[in-house]
LOSENU-93119 format. One record per atom (N, C-alpha, C): atom name; x, y, z. Coordinates in nm, 4 decimals. Example, Ala and Ser with C-alpha at 12.3 -4.5 7.8 and 13.67 -1.06 7.14 Angstrom:
<recs>
atomo,x,y,z
N,1.3190,-0.5690,0.7800
CA,1.2300,-0.4500,0.7800
C,1.3200,-0.3300,0.7800
N,1.2850,-0.2250,0.7080
CA,1.3670,-0.1060,0.7140
C,1.2900,0.0030,0.7870
</recs>
This chain:
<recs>
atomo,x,y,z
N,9.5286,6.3603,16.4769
CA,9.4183,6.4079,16.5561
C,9.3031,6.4402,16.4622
N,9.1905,6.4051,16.5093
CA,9.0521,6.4160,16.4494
C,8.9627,6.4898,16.5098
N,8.8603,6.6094,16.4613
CA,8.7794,6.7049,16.5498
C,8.6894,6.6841,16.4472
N,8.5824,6.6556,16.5193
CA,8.4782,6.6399,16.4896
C,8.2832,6.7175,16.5363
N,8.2631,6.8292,16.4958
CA,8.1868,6.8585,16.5123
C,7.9983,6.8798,16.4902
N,7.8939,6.8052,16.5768
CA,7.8137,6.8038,16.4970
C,7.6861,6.9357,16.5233
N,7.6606,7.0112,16.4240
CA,7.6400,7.1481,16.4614
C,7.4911,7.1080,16.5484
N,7.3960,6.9652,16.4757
CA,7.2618,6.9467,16.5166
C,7.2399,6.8996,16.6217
N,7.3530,6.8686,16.7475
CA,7.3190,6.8271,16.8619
C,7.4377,6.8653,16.9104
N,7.5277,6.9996,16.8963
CA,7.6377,7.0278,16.9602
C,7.7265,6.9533,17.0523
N,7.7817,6.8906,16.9277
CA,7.8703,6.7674,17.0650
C,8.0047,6.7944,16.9318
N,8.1259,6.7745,17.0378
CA,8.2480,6.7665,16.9580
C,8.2920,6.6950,17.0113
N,8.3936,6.6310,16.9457
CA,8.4421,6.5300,16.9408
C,8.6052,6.5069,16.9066
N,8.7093,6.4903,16.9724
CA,8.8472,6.5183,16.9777
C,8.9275,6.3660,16.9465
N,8.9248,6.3094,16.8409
CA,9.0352,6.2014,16.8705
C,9.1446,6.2297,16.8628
N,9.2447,6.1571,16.9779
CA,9.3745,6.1919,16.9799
C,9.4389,6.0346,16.8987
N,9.3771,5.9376,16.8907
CA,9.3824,5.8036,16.8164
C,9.2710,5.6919,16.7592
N,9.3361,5.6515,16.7067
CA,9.2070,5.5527,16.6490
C,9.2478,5.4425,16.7492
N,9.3079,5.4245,16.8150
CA,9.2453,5.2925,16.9062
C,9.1552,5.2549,16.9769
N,9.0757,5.1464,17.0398
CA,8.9662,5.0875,17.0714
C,8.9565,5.1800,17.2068
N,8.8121,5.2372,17.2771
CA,8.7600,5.2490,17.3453
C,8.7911,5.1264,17.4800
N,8.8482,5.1566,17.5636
CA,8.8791,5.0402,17.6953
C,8.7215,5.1110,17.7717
N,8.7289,5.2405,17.8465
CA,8.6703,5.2721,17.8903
C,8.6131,5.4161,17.8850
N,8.5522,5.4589,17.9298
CA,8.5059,5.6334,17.9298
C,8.4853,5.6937,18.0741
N,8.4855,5.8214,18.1149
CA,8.4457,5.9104,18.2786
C,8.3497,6.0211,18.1633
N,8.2621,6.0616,18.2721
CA,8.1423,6.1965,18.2375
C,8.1914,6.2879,18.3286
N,8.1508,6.3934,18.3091
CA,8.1494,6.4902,18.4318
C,8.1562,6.6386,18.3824
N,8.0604,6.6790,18.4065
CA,8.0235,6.8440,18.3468
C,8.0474,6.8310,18.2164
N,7.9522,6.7327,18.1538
CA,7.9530,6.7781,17.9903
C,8.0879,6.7161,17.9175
N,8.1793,6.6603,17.9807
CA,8.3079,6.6403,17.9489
C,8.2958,6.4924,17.9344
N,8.3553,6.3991,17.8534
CA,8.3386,6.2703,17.8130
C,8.5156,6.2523,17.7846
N,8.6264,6.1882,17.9043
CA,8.7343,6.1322,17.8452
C,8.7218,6.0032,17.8164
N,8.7817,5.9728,17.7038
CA,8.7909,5.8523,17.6637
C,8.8939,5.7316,17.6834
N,8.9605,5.6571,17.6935
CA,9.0867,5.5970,17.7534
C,9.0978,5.4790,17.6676
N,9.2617,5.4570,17.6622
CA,9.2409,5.2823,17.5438
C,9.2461,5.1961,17.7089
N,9.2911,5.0456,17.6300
CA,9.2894,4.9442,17.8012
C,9.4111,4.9914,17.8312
N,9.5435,5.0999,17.8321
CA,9.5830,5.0907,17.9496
C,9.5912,5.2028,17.9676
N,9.5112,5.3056,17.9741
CA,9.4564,5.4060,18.0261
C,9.4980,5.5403,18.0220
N,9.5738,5.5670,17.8573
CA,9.5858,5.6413,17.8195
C,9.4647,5.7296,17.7725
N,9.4934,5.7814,17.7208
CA,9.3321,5.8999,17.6746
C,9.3357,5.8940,17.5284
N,9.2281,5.8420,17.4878
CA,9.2542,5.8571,17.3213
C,9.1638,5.9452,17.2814
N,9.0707,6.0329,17.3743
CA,8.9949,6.1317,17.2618
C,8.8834,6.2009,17.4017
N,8.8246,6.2949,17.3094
CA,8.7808,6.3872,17.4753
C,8.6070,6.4097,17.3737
N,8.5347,6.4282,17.4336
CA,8.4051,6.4602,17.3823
C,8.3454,6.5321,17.4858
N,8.3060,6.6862,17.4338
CA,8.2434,6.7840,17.5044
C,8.0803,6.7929,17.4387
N,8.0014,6.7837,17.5526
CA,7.8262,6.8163,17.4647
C,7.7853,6.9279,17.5458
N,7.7035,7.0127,17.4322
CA,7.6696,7.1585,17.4479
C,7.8252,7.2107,17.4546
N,7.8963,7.1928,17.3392
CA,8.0420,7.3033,17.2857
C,8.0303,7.4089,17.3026
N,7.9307,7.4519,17.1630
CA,7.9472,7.5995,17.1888
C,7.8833,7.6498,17.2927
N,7.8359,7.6344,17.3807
CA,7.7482,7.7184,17.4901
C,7.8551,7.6860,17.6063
N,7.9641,7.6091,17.6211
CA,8.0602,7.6124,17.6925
C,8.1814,7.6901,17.6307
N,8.2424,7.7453,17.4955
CA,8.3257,7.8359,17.4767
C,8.2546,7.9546,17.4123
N,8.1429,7.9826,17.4011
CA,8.0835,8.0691,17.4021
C,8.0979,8.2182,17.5011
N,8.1498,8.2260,17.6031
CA,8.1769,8.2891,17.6677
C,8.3119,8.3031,17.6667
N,8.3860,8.2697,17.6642
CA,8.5427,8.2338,17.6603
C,8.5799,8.3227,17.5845
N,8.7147,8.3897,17.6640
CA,8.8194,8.5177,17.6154
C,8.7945,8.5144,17.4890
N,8.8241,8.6108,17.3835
CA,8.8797,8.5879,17.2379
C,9.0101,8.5415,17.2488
N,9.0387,8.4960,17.1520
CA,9.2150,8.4014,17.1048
C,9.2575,8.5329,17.0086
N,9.3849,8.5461,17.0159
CA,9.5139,8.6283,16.9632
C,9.5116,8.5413,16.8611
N,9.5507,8.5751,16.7138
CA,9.6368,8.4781,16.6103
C,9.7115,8.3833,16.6552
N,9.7932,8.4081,16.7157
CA,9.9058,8.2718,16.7877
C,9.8394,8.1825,16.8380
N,9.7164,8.2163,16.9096
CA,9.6629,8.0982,17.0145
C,9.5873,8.0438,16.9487
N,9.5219,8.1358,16.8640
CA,9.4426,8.0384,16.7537
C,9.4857,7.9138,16.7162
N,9.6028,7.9594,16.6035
CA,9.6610,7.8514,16.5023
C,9.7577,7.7667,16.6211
N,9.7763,7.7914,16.7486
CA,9.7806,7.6976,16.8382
C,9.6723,7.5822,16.8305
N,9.5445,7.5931,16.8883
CA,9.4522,7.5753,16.9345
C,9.4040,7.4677,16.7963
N,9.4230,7.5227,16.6815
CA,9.3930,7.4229,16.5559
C,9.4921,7.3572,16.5496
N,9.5978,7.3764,16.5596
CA,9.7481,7.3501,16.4741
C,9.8071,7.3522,16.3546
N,9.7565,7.4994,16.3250
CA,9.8161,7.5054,16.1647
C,9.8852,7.6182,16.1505
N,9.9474,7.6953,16.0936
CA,10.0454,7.7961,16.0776
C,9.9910,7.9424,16.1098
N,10.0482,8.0022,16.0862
CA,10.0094,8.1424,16.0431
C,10.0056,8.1835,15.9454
N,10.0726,8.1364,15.8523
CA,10.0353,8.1542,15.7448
C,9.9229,8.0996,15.6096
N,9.8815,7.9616,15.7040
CA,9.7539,7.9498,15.6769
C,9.6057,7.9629,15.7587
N,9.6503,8.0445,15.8320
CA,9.5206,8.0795,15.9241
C,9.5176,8.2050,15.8395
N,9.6002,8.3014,15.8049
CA,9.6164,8.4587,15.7049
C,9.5235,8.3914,15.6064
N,9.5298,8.2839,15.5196
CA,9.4609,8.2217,15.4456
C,9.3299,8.2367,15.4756
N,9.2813,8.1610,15.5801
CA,9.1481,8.1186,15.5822
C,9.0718,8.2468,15.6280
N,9.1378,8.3451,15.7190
CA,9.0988,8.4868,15.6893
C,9.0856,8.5785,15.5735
N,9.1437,8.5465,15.5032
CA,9.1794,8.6204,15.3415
C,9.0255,8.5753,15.2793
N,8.9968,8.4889,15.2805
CA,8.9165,8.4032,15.2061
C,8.7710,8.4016,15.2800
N,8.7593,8.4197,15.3894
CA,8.6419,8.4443,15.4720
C,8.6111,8.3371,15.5485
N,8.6960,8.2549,15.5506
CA,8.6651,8.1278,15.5831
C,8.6294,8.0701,15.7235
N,8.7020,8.2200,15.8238
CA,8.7324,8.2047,15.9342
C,8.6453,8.3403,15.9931
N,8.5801,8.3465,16.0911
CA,8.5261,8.4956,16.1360
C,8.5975,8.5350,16.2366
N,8.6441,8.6867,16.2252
CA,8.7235,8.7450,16.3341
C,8.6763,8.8557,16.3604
N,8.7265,8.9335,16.4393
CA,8.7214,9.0764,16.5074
C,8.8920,9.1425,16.5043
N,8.8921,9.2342,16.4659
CA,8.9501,9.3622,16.3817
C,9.0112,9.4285,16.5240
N,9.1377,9.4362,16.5828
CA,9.1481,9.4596,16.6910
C,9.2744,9.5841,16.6376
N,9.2454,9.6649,16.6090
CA,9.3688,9.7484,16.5395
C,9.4280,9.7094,16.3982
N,9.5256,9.6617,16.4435
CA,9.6013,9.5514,16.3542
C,9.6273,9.4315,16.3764
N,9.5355,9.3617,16.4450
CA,9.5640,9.2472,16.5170
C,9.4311,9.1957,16.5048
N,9.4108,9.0164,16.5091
CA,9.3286,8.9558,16.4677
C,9.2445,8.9142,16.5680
N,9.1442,8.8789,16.6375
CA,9.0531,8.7774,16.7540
C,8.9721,8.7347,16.7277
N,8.9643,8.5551,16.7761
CA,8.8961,8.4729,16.7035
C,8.8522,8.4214,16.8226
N,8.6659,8.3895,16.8235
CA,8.6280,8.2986,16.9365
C,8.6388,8.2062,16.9397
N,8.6284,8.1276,17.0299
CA,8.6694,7.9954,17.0327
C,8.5606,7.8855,16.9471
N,8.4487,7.9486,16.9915
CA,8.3081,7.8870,16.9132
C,8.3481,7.8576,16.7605
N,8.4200,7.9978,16.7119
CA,8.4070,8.0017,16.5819
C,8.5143,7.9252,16.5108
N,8.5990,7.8695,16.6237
CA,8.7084,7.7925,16.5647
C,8.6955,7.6817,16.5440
N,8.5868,7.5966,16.6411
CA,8.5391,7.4780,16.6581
C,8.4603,7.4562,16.4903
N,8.4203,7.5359,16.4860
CA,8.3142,7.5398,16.3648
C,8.4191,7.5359,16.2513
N,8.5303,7.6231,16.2262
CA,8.6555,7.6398,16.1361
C,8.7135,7.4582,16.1098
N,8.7425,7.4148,16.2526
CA,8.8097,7.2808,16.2374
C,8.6983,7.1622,16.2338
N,8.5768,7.2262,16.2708
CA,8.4692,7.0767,16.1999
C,8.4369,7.0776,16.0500
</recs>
């Protein structure tokens, strides 16, 4: 999987494969993509952040869900600053905006 974000015209970009484009659907900002037999090979959202911009904060778990990488390297990319969060006790919350930005 490939995420692709471009910050100068807010469009992301999700491949789930490199195979050929058969066809595409629009609809609220949402772009699925499909090979010819009509699987989905990749999703493209325009205006990202102003669509998870509002959206719950993510728990640690849902985070490194949401990317797919561990917990113990999401502790990483927090350690390091790499990642911006909010301080919830002892517990971590990450917007979704800011994750998009983490995995582009």
């Amino acid at each position: 999987m490939k995420i692709y974000h471009n910050l100068e015209i807010d469009y992301l970009s999700i491949d789930f494969s490199d195979e050929i484009e058969a066809k595409a659907e629009y609809q609220d900002g949402i772009i699925v993509r499909y090979n010819k037999k009509g699987g989905v090979i990749g999703i493209d959202i325009t205006d990202s952040l102003k669509m998870f911009a509002n959206s719950k904060l993510m728990t640690l778990q849902e985070a490194c869900k949401f990317l797919g990488i561990s917990e113990s390297t999401m502790r990483r990319k927090i350690k390091s600053n790499e990642v911006k969060y909010i301080k919830d006790g002892k517990d971590y919350r990450f917007k979704k905006s800011d994750l998009i930005k983490l995995a582009a």
